[in-house]
C-alpha positions as CSV (number, residue, x, y, z in Angstrom):
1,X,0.0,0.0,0.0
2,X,1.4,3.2,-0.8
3,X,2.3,5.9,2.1
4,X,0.4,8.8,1.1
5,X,-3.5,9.1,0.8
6,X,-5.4,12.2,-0.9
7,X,-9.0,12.5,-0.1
8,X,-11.3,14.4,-2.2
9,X,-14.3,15.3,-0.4
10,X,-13.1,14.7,3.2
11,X,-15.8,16.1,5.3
12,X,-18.6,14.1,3.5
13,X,-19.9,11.2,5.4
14,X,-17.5,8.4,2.8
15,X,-14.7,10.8,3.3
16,X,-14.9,11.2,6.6
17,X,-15.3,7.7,7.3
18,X,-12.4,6.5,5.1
19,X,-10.4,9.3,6.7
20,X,-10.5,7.8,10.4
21,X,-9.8,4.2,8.5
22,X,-6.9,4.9,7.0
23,X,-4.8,5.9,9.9
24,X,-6.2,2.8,11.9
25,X,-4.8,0.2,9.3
26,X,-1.7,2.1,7.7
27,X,1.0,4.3,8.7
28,X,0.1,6.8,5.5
29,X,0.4,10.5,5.7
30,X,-3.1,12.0,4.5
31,X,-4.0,14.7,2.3
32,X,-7.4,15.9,2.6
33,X,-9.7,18.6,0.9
34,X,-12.7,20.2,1.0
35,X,-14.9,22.7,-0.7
36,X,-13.7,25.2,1.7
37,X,-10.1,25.8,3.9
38,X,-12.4,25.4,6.7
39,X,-13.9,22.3,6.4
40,X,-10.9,20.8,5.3
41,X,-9.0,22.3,8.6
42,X,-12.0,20.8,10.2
43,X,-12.0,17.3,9.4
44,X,-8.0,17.2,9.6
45,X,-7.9,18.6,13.0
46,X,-10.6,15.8,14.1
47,X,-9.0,13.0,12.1
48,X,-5.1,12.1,12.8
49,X,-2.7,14.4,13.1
50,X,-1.0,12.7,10.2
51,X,-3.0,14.5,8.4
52,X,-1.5,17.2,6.0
């Protein structure tokens, strides 16, 4: 599995979800995004802080 992630859509419900999977099974630094810098701050503040 590769080390780096990018999520489109992050603070959607699938997003979200595969957001808080990733870090559980892998050791992959993720990217996520969102429509706005706040929503994307958002869910990668509540998410890992592995994510970038």
């Amino acid at each position: 599995m590769s080390n780096k992630v990018f999520i489109l859509g992050g603070r959607g419900r699938i997003g979200a979800s595969v957001g808080q999977d990733i870090p559980t099974r892998t050791e992959a630094k993720i990217t996520i995004t969102g429509r706005t810098l706040q929503a994307r701050d958002d869910i990668a503040e509540y998410l890992s802080p592995r994510a970038i």
